[in-house]
Backbone as JSON, one array per atom type, in Angstrom:
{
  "sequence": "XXXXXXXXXXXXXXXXXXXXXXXXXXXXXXXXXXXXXXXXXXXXXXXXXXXXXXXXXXXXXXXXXXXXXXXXXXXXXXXXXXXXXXX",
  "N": [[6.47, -25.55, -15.41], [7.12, -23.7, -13.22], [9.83, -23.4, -12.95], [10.63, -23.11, -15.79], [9.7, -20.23, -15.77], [11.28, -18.98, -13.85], [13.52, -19.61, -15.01], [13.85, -17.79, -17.2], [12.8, -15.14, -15.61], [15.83, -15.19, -14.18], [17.24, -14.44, -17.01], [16.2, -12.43, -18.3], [16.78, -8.59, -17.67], [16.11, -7.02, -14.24], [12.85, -6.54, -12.62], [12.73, -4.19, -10.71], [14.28, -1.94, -9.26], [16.57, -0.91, -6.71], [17.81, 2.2, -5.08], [19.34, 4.79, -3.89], [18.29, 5.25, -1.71], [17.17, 3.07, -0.38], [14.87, 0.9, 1.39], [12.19, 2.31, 1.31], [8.71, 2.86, 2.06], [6.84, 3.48, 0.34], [8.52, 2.33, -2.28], [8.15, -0.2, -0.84], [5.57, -0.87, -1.33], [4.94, -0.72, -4.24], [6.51, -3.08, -4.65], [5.21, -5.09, -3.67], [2.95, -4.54, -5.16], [3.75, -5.49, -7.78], [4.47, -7.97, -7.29], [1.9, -9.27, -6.32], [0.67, -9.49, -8.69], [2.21, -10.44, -10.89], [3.59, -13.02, -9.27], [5.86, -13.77, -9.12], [9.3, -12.16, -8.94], [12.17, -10.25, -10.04], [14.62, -8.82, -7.96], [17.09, -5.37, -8.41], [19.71, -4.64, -6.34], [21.01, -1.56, -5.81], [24.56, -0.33, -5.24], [24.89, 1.03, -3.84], [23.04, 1.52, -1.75], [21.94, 2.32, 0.85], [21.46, 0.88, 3.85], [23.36, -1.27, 3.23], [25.24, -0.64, 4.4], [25.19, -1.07, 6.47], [24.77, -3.57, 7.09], [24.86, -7.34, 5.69], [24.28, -8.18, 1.98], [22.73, -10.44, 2.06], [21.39, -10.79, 4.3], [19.93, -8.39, 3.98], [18.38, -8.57, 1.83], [16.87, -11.15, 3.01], [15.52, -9.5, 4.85], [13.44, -7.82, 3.28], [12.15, -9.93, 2.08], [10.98, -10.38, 4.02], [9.51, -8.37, 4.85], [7.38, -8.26, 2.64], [6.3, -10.61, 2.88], [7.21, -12.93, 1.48], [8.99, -15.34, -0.29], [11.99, -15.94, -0.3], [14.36, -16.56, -3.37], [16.23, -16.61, -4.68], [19.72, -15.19, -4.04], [21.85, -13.67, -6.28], [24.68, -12.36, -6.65], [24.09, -8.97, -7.01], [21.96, -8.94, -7.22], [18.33, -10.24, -6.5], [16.06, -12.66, -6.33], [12.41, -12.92, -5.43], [9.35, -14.81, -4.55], [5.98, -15.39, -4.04], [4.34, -16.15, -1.43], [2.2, -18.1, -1.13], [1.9, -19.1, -3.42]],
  "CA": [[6.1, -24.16, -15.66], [7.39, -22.69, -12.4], [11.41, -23.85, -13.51], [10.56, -21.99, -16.81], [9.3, -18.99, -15.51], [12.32, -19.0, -13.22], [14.83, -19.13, -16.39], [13.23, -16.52, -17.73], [13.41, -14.5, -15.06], [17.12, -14.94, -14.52], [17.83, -14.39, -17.84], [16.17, -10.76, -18.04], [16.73, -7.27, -16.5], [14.93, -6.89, -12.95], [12.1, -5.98, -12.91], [12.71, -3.25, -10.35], [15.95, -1.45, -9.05], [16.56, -0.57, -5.38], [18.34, 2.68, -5.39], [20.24, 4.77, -2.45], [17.43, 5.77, -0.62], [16.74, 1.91, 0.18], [13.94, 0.52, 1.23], [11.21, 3.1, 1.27], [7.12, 2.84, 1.93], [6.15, 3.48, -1.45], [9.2, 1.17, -2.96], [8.0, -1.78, -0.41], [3.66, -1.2, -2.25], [5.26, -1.05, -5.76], [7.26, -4.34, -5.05], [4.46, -5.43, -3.24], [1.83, -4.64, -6.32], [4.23, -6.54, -8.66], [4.42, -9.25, -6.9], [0.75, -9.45, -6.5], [0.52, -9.37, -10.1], [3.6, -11.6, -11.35], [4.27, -14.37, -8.67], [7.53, -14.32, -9.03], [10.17, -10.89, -9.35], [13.41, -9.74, -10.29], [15.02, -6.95, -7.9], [18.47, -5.24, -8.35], [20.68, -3.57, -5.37], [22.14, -1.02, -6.33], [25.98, -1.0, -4.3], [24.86, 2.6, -3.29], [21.53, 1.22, -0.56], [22.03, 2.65, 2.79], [21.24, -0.17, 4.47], [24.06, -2.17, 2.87], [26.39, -0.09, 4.66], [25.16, -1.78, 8.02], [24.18, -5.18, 7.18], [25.22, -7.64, 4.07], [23.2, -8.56, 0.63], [21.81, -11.82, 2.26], [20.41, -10.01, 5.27], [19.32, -6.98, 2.93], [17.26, -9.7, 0.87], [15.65, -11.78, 3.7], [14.62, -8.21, 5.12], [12.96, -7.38, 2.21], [11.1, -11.16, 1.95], [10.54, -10.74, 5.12], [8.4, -7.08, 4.71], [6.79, -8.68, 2.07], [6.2, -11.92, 3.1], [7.16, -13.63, 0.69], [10.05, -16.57, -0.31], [13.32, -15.49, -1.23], [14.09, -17.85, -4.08], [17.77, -17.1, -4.89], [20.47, -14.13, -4.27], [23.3, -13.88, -6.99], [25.4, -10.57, -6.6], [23.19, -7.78, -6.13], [19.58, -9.68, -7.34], [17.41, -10.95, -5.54], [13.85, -13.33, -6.91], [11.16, -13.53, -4.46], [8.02, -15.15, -5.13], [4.4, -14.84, -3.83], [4.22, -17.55, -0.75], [1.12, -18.51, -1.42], [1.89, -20.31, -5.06]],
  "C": [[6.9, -23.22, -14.76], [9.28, -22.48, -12.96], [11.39, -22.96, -14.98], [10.32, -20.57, -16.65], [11.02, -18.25, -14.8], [13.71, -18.8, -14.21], [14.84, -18.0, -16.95], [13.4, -15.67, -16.95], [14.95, -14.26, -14.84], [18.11, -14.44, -15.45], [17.69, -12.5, -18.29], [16.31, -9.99, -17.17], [16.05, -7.35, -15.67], [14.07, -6.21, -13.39], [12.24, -4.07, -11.77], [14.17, -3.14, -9.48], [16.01, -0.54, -7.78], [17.42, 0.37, -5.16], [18.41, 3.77, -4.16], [19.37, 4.76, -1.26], [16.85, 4.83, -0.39], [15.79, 1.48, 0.38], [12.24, 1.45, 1.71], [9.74, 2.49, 1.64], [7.05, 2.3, 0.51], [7.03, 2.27, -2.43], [8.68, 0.13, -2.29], [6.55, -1.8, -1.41], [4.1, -1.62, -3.36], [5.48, -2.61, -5.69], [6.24, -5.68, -4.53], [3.45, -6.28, -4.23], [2.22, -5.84, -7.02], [4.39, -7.84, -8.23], [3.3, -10.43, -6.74], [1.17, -9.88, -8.02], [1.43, -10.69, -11.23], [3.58, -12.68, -10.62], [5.44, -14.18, -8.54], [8.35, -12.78, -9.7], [11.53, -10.88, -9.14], [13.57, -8.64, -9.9], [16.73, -7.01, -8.14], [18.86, -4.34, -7.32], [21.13, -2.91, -5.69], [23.55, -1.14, -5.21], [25.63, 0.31, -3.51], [23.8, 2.38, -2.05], [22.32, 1.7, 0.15], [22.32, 1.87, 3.21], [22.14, -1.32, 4.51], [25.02, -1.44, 3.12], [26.31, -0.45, 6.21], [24.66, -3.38, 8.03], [24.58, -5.71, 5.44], [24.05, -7.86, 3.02], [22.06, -9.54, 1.58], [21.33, -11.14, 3.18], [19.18, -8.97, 4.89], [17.73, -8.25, 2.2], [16.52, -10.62, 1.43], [14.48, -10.88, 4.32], [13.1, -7.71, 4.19], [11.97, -8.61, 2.27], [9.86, -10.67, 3.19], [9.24, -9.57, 5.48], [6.92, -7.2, 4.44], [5.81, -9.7, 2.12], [6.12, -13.12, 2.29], [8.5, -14.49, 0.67], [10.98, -16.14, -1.17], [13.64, -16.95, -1.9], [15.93, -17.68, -4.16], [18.55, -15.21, -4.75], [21.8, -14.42, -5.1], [23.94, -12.55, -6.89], [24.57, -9.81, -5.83], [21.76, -7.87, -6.62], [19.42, -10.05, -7.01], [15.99, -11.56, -6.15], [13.28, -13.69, -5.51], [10.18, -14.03, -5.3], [6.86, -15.09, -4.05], [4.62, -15.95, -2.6], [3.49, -18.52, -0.96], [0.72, -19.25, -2.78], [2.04, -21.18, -4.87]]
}
């Protein structure tokens, strides 16, 4: 199930899109909610983040787990899947 879910994700659009003004309050609850909710999410970087003008993707994307607390599952380009820890 989890390996299916996981295809599936990869295969569609993120679910949410990280855009210049980086990692915000209100963007960490949203990604937060959904994550609650889903288990498992699709974000996209945009190339424009702040933050990715002082540190690389892979740093950018453990940051972000790491807010969350959740398990970065895979970075390809500029996406990132976390999932829930607790699954």
């Amino acid at each position: 199930m989890k390996k299916e879910k996981l295809d599936e994700l990869k295969a569609n659009h993120a679910q949410i899109i990280i855009g210049k003004n980086g990692l915000t309050e209100n963007l960490l609850n949203t990604i937060k909610i959904k994550l609650n909710k889903n288990k498992i999410i699709k974000l996209k970087v945009l190339k424009t983040v702040e933050e990715l003008e002082t540190i690389d993707r892979k740093r950018f994307a453990e940051l972000i787990a790491e807010k969350l607390s959740a398990k970065l599952i895979e970075i390809r380009g500029y996406n990132i899947i976390l999932q829930k820890k607790d699954i």
